[in-house]
C-alpha positions in Angstrom: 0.0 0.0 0.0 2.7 2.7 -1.1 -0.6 5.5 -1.5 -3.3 5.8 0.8 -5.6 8.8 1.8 -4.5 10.4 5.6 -7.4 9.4 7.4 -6.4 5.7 6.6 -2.9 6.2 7.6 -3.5 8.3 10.6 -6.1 5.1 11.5 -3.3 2.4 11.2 -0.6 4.5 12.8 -2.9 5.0 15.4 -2.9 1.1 15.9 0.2 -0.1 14.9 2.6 -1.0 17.4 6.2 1.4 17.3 9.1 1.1 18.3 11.1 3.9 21.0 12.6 6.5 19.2 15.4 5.0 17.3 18.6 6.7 16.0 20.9 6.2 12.8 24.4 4.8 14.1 26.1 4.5 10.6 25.2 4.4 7.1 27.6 3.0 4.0 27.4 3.6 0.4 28.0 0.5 -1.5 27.0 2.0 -4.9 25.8 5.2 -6.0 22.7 3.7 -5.6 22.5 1.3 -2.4 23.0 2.5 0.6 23.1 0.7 4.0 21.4 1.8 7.0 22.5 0.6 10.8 19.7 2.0 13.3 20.1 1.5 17.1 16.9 1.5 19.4 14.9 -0.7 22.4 14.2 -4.1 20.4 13.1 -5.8 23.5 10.1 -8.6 22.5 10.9 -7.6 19.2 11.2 -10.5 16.3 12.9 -10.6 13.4 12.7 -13.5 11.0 14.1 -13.8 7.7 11.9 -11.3 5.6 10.5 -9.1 8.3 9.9 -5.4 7.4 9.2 -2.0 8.6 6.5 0.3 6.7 8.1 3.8 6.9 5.4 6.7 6.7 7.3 9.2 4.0 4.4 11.8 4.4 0.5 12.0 5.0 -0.9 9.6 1.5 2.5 7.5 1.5 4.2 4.9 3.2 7.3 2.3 1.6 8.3 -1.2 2.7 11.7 -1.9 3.6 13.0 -5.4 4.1 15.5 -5.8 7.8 18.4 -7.0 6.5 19.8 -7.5 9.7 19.1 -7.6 12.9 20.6 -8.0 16.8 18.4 -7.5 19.3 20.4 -8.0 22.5 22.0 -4.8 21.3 19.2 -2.8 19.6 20.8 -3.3 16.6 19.0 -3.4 13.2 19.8 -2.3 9.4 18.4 -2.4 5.7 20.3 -2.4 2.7 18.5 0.2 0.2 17.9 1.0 -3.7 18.4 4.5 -4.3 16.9 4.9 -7.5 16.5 8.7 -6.5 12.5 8.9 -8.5 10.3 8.1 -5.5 9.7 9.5 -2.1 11.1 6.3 -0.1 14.6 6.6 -2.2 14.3 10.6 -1.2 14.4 9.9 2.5 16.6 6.6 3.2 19.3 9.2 1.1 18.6 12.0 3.3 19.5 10.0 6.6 22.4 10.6 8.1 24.0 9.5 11.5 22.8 11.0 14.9 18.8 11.3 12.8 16.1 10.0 14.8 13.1 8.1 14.1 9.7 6.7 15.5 9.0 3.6 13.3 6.6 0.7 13.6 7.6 -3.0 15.0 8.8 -4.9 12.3 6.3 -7.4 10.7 6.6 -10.6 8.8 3.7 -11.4 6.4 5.2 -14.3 4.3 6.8 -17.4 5.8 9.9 -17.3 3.6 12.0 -19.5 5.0 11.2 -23.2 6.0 14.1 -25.3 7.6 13.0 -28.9 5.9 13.5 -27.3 2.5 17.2 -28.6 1.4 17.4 -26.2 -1.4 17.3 -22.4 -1.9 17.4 -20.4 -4.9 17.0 -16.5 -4.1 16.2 -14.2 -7.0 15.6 -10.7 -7.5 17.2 -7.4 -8.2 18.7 -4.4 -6.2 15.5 -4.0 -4.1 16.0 -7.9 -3.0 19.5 -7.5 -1.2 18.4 -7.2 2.2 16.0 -9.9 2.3 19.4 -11.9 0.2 21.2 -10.7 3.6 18.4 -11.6 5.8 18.1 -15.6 4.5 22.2 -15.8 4.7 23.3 -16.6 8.3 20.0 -18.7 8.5 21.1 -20.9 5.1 24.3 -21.6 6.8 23.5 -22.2 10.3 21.0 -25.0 8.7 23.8 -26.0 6.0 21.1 -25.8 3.2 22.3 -25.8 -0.2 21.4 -22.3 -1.8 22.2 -19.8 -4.9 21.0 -16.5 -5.3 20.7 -15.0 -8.3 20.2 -11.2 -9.0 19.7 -8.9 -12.3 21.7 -5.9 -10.9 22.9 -2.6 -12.9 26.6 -2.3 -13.2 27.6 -0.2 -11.1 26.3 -2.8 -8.4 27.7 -5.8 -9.5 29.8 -6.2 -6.9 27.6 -4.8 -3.9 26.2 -8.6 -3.0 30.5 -9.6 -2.2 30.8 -6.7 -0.1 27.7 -7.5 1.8 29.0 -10.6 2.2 26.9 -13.0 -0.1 28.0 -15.9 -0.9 27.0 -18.1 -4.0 25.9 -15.7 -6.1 25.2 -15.4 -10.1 25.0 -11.8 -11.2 23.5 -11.0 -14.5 22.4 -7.9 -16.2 18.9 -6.0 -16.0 16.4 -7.7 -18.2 18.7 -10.5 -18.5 15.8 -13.0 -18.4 13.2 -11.6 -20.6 16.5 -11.8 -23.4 17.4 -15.0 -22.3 14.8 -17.7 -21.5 16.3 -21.1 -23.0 19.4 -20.1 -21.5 18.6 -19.6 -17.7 16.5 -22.9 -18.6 19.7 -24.7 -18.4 21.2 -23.3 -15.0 22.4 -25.8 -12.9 19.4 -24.7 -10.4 17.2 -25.5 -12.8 18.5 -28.5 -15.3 19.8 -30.7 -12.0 18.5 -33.6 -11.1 19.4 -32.5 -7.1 17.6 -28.7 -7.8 14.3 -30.0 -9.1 11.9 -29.6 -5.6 13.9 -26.6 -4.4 12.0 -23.8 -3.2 12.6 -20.5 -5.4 12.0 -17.3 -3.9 11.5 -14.6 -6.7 11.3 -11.2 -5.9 12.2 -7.4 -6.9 11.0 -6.8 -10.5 7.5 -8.3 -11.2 8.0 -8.9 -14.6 11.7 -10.8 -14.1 10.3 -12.8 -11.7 7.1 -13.9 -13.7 9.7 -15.2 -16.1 11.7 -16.9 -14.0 8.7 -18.4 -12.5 7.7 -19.8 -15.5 11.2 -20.3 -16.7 11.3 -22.7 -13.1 7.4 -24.2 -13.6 8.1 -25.7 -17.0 11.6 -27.1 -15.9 11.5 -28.2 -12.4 8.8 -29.8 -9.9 10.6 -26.7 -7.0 8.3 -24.8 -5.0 7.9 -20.8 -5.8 7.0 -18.1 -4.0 6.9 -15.1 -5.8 6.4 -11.0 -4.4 7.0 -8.8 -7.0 8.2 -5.9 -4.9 7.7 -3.3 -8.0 7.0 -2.8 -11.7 7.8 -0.2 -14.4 5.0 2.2 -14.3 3.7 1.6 -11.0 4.5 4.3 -8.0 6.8 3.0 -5.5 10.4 3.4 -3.8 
């Protein structure tokens, strides 16, 4: 719900649980256009699973979604990895923030059960907008020793933001790879191996890549998908 009229907004913020007031404690560019966020604040009875998010109101008709890409909360410690794209309101104020800003935010929230730890396999995909939830299934891939691959359509100049974040396993291909590429990302090892064919594919970031890859996986593989486009061209958001 990136749009909504005030009195709706006003309503939920009203009922949705916050957090104290929280402060920015660093922030590092890993690109031009991604930008990590460390926030310190009270996290105490506060849970966050792989995939849990805050909804950040921008102004009085609209609110953005950002994914916790990590988060420690024995020492009120909790950050997101963000896409800068510099068009929407969301991209306006996650540049804006600086150290020593503070913040009243909601509790972080988890909608979608992402992770399930009888799964063996894990393929990730998605785009700039995916790296934090990326950073979010990492430490929970290993701790389980799951076998897993993500796979991202990134611009250039971020090619090599998911190393410095610390991802391992990793394809990186150009935007809009997929839609020029089909019969070739048929024959990924995720996809043509005998060992890949009930993994669970998590598809996210651009709509349209991941409805590709979605059928790209359905007419390969007998894997499990989930797919949340988190935008498309055309379509107000970030």
């Amino acid at each position: 719900m990136p749009s909504a009229p005030k009195w709706l907004f006003d309503t939920l913020e009203f009922l949705t649980p916050k957090l104290p007031l929280t402060e920015v404690v660093e922030t590092v560019s890993l690109s031009e256009s991604v930008k990590k966020i460390c926030f310190k604040g009270d996290l105490k009875n506060v849970q966050c699973t792989v995939g849990s998010f805050i909804d950040f109101r921008i102004n009085d008709t609209e609110a953005r979604r950002y994914t916790v890409s990590h988060a420690d909360t024995e020492k009120g410690l909790f950050e997101f990895v963000v896409y800068l794209n510099g068009k929407g309101c969301g991209s306006r104020l996650m540049a804006d923030l600086k150290v020593g800003d503070q913040i009243v935010m909601y509790k972080p929230r988890t909608l979608c059960r992402y992770y399930d730890k009888t799964t063996q396999r894990f393929v990730i995909f998605g785009d700039e907008t995916s790296l934090a939830l990326a950073c979010s299934f990492l430490p929970m891939l290993k701790k389980n020793k799951h076998q897993f691959m993500f796979i991202f359509e990134l611009e250039e100049e971020n090619k090599d933001v998911p190393k410095l974040l610390g991802l391992e396993n990793c394809l990186i291909f150009p935007k809009n790879f997929l839609s020029n590429k089909q019969e070739w990302v048929g024959k990924l090892p995720v996809i043509d191996t005998p060992d890949w064919q009930e993994a669970k594919f998590v598809l996210t970031g651009n709509a349209k890549s991941a409805q590709l890859f979605r059928k790209i996986i359905r007419e390969n593989t007998n894997g499990t998908v989930y797919l949340h486009g988190y935008w498309m061209a055309g379509k107000k958001g970030l």
